[in-house]
C-alpha positions in Angstrom: 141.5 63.8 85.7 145.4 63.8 84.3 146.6 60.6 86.9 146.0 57.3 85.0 146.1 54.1 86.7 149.9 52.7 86.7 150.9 56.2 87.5 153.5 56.6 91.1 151.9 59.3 93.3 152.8 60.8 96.1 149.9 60.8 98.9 149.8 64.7 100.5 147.7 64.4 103.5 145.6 61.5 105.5 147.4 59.1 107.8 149.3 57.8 104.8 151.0 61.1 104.3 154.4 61.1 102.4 153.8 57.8 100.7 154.9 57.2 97.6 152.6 53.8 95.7 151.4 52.5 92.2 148.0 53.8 91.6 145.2 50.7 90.7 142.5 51.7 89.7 140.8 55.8 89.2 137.4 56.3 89.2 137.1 59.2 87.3 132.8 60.2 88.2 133.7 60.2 91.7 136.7 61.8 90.8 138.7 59.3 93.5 141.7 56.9 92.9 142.7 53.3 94.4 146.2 53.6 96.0 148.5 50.3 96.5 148.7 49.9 100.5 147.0 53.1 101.2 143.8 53.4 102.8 143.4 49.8 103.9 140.5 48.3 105.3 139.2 44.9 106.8 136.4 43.4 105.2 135.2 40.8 107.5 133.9 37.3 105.1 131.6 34.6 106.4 132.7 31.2 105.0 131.7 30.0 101.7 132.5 28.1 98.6 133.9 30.6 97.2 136.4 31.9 100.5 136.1 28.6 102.4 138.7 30.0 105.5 136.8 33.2 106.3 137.9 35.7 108.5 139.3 39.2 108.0 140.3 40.2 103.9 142.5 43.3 103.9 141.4 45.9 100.7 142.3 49.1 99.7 139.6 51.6 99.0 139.1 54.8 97.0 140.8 58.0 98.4 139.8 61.7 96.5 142.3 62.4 93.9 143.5 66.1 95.6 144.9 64.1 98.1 147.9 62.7 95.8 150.1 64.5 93.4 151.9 62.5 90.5 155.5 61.8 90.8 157.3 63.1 88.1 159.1 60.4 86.0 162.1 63.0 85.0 162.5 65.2 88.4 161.4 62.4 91.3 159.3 65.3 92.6 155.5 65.7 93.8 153.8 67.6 91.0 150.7 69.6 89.2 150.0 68.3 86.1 149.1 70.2 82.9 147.9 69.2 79.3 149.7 70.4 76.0 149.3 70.1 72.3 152.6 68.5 70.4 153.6 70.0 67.4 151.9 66.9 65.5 148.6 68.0 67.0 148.4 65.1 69.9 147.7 65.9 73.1 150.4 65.1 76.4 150.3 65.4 80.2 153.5 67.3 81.4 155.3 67.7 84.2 154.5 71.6 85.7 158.5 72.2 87.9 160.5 70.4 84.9 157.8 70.9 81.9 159.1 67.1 80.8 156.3 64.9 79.1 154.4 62.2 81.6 152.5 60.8 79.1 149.7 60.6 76.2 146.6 61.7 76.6 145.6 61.7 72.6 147.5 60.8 69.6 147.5 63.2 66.5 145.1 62.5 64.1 147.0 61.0 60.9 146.4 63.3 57.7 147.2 60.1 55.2 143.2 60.4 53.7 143.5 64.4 53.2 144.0 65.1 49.5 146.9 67.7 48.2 145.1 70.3 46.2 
């Protein structure tokens, strides 16, 4: 999975369709994602120590990660996401309409212990 959490997406279908929101947290087994204000929920509490008020807590929960597309940094457009090798050997997410870089996914590995023969 390319989308990492802190990453703006786009959600592309579902009742919160069009909406653009940080992502919080991916779950990358179930291959699902936690959306800011997308997907919310009421999780009813009893009273306790710990939430002496009680009531009704409003969470977000996990939607599948085909529903969204990443919002590219550079174009402001809903896009695919593909992986690349640098010339430096690391490894970066890019952007598939503009091809601009969205991010690290591995750093080249440094060649300072290789000997010069």
């Amino acid at each position: 999975m390319l989308i990492r959490s802190g990453d703006m997406v786009e959600v592309r279908s579902g009742n919160a369709r069009g909406t653009r929101a940080k992502v919080l947290v991916v779950l990358p087994q179930k291959g699902k994602l936690v959306v800011e204000g997308v997907n919310r929920v009421y999780r009813h509490m009893k009273r306790s120590q710990k939430n002496p008020q009680g009531g009704r807590l409003s969470k977000e929960m996990p939607i599948d990660a085909s529903n969204v597309a990443l919002v590219c940094p550079a174009c402001g457009k809903p896009t695919r996401l593909g992986k690349r090798l640098n010339e430096d050997g690391g490894k970066v997410r890019y952007c598939r309409k503009c091809g601009a870089d969205a991010g690290v996914l591995r750093v080249a590995k440094s060649t300072a212990g290789a000997k010069d023969s």
